[in-house]
Structure formats: structure tokens, C-alpha cells
Biopython code that builds the backbone (N, CA, C, O; Angstrom):
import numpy as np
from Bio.PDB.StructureBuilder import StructureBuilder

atoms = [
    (1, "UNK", "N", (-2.541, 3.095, -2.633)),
    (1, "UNK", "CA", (-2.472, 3.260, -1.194)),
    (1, "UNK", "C", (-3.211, 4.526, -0.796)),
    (1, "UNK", "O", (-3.329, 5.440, -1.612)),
    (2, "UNK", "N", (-3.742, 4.616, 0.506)),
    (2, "UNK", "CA", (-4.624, 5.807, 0.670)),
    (2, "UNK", "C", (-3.665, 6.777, 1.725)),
    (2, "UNK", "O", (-2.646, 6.293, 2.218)),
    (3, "UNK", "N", (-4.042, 8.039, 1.992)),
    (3, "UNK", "CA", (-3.427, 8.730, 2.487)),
    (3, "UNK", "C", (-3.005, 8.751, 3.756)),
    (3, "UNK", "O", (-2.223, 9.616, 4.152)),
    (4, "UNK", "N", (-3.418, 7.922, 4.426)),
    (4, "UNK", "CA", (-3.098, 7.361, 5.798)),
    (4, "UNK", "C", (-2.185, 6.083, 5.742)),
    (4, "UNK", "O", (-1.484, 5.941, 6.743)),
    (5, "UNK", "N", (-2.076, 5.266, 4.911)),
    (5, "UNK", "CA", (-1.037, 4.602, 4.713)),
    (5, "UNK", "C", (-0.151, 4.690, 4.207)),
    (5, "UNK", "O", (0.786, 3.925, 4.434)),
    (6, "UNK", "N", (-0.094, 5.649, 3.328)),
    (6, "UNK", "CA", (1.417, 6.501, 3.027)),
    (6, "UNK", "C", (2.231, 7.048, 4.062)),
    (6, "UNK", "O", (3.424, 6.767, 4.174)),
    (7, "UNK", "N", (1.515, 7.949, 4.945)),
    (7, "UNK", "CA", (1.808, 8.278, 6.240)),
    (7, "UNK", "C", (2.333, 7.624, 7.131)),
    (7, "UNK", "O", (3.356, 7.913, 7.752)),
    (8, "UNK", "N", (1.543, 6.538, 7.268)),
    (8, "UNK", "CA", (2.154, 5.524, 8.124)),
    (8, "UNK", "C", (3.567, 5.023, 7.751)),
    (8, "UNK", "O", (4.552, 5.183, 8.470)),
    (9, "UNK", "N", (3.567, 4.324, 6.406)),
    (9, "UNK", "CA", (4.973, 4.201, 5.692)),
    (9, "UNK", "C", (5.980, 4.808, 6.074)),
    (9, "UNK", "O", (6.972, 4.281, 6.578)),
    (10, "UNK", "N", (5.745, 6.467, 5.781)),
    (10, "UNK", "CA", (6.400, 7.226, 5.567)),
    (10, "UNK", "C", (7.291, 7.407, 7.112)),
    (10, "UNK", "O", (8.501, 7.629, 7.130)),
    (11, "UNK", "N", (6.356, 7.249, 8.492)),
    (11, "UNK", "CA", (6.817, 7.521, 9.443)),
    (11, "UNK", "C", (7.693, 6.684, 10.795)),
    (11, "UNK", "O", (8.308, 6.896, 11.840)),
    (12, "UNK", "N", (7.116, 5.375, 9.684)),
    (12, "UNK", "CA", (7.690, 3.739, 9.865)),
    (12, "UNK", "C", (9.225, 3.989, 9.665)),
    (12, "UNK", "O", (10.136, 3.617, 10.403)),
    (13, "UNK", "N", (9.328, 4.916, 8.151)),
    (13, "UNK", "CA", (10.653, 4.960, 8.022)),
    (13, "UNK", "C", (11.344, 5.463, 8.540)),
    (13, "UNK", "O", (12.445, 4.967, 8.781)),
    (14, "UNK", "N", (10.976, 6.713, 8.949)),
    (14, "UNK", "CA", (11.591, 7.884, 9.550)),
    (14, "UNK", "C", (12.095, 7.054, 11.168)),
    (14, "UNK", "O", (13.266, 7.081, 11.549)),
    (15, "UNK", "N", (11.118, 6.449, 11.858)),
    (15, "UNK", "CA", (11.438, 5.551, 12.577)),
    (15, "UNK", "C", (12.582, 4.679, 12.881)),
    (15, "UNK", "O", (13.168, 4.602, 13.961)),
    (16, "UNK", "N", (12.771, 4.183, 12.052)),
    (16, "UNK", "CA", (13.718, 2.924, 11.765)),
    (16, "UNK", "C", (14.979, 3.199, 11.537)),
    (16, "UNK", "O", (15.842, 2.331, 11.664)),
    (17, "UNK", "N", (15.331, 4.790, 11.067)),
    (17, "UNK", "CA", (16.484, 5.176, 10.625)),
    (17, "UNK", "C", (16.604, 5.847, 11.864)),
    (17, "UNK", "O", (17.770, 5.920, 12.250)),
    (18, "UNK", "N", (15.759, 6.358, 12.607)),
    (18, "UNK", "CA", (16.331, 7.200, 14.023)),
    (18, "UNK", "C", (17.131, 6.115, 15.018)),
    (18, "UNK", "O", (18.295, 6.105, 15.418)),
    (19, "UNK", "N", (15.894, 5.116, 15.268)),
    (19, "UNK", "CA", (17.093, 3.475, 15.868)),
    (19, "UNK", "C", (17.676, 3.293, 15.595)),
    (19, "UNK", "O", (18.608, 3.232, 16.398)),
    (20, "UNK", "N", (17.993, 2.951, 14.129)),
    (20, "UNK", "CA", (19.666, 2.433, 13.579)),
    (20, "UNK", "C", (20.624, 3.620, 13.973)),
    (20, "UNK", "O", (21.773, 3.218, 14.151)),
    (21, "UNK", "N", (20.471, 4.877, 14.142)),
    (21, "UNK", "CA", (21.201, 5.819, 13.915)),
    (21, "UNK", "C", (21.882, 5.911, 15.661)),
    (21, "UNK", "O", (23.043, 6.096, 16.026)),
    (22, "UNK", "N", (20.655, 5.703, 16.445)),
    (22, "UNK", "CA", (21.255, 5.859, 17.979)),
    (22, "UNK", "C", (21.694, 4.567, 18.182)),
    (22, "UNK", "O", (22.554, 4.605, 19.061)),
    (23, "UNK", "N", (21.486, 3.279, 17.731)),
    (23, "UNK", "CA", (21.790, 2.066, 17.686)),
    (23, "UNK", "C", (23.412, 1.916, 17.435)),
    (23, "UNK", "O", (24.198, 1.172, 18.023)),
    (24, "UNK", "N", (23.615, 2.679, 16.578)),
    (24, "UNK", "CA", (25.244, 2.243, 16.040)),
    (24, "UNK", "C", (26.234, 3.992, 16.754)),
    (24, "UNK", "O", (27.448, 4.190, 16.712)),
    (25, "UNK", "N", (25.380, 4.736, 17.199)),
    (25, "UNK", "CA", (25.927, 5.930, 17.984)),
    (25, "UNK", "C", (26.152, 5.301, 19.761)),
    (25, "UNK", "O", (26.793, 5.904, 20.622)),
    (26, "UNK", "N", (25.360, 3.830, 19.975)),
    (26, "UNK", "CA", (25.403, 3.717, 21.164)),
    (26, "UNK", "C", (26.473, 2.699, 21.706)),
    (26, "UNK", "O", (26.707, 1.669, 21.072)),
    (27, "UNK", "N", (27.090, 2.979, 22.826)),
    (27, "UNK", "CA", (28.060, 1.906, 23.305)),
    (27, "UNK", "C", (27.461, 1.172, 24.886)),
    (27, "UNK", "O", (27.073, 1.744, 25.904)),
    (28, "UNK", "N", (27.600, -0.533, 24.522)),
    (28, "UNK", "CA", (27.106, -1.036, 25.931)),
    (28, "UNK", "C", (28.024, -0.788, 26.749)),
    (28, "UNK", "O", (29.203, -0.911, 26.415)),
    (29, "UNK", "N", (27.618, -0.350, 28.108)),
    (29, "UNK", "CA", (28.981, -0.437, 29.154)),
    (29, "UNK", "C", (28.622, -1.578, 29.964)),
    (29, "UNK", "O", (29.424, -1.805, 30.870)),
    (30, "UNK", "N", (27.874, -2.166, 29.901)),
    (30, "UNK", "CA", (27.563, -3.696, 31.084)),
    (30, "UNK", "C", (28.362, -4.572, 30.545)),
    (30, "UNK", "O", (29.233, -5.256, 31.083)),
    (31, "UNK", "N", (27.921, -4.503, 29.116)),
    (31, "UNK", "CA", (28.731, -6.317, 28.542)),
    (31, "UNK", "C", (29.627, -5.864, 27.582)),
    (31, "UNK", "O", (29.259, -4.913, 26.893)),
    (32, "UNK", "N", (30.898, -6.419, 27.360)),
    (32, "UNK", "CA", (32.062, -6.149, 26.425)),
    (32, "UNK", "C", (31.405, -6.515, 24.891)),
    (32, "UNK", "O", (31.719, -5.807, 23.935)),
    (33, "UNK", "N", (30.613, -7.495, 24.747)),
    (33, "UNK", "CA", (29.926, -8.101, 23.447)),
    (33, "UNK", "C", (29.061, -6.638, 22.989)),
    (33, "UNK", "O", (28.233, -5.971, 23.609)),
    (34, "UNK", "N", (29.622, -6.495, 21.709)),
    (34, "UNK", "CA", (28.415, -5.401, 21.002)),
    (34, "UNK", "C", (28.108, -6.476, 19.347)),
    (34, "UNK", "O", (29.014, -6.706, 18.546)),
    (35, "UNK", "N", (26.845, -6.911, 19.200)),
    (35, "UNK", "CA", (26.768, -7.420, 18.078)),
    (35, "UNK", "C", (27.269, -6.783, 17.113)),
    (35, "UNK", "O", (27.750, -5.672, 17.336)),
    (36, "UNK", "N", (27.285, -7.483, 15.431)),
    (36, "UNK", "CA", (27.275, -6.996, 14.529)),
    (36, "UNK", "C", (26.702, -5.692, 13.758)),
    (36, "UNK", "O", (25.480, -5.821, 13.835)),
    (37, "UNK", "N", (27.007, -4.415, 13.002)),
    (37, "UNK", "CA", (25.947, -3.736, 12.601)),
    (37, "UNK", "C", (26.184, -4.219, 11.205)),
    (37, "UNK", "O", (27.254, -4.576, 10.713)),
    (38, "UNK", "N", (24.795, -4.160, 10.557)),
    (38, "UNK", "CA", (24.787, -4.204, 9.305)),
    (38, "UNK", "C", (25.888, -3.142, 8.039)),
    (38, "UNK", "O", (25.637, -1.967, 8.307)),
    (39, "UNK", "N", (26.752, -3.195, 7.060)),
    (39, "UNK", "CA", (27.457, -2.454, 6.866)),
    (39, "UNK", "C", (26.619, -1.071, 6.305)),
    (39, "UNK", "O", (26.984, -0.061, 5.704)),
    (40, "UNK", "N", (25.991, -1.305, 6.551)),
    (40, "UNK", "CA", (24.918, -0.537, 5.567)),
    (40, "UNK", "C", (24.900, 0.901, 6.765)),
    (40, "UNK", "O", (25.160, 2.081, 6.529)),
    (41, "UNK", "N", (24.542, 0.327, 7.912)),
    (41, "UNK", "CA", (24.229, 1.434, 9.182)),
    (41, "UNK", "C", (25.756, 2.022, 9.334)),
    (41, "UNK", "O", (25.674, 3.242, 9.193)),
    (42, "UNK", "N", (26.718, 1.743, 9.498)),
    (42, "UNK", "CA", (28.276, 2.452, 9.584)),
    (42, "UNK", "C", (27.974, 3.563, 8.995)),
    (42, "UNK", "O", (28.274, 4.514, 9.717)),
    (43, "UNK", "N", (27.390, 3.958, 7.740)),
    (43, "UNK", "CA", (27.066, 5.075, 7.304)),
    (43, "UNK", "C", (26.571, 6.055, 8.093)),
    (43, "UNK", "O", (26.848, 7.237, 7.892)),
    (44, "UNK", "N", (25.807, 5.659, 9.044)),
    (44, "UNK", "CA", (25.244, 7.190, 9.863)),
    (44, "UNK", "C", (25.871, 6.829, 11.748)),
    (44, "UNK", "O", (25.271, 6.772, 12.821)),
    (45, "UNK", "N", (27.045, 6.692, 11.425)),
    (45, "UNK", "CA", (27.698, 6.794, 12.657)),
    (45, "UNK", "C", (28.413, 8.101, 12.735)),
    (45, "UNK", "O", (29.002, 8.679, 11.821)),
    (46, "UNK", "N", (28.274, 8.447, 13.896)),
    (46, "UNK", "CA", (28.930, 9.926, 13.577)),
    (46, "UNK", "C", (30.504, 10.388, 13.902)),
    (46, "UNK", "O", (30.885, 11.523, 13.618)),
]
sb = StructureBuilder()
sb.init_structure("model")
sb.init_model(0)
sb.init_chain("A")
sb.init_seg("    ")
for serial, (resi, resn, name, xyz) in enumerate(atoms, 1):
    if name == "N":
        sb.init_residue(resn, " ", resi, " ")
    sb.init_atom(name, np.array(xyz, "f"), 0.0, 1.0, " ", f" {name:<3s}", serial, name[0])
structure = sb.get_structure()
């Protein structure tokens, strides 16, 4: 892989864990339904 696609990877991830993280920190107030989280994300609930 070249050094710009490591990067990219790298920031894909960093990404994905910031959503899950405000994702499972967030509560809907419109609709009573909050889907499932994966058990995996419970981990970075605070």
C-alpha cells in the first residue's frame, strides 16, 4: 500500500469510531424507537 492509502485507512478509522462513539452517546428525543447497537459499541459509551 502506498503512503496515501495508509492514511486514508488510517483516518477512515479514526472516523468510524468517532460515529459509533457519538452514535451510542446519543439519545433520540422525536421517536421512542432507538435501534439496536452492536455489542461491540456499548464499550465506548460513557
Amino acid at each position: 500500500m502506498s503512503k496515501a492509502s495508509s492514511k486514508l485507512v488510517k483516518t477512515l478509522a479514526v472516523m468510524a469510531v468517532s460515529v459509533t462513539t457519538a452514535n451510542v452517546n446519543s439519545v433520540c428525543w422525536l421517536w421512542g424507537y432507538q435501534p439496536k447497537m452492536p455489542e461491540g459499541a456499548t464499550k465506548l459509551k460513557k
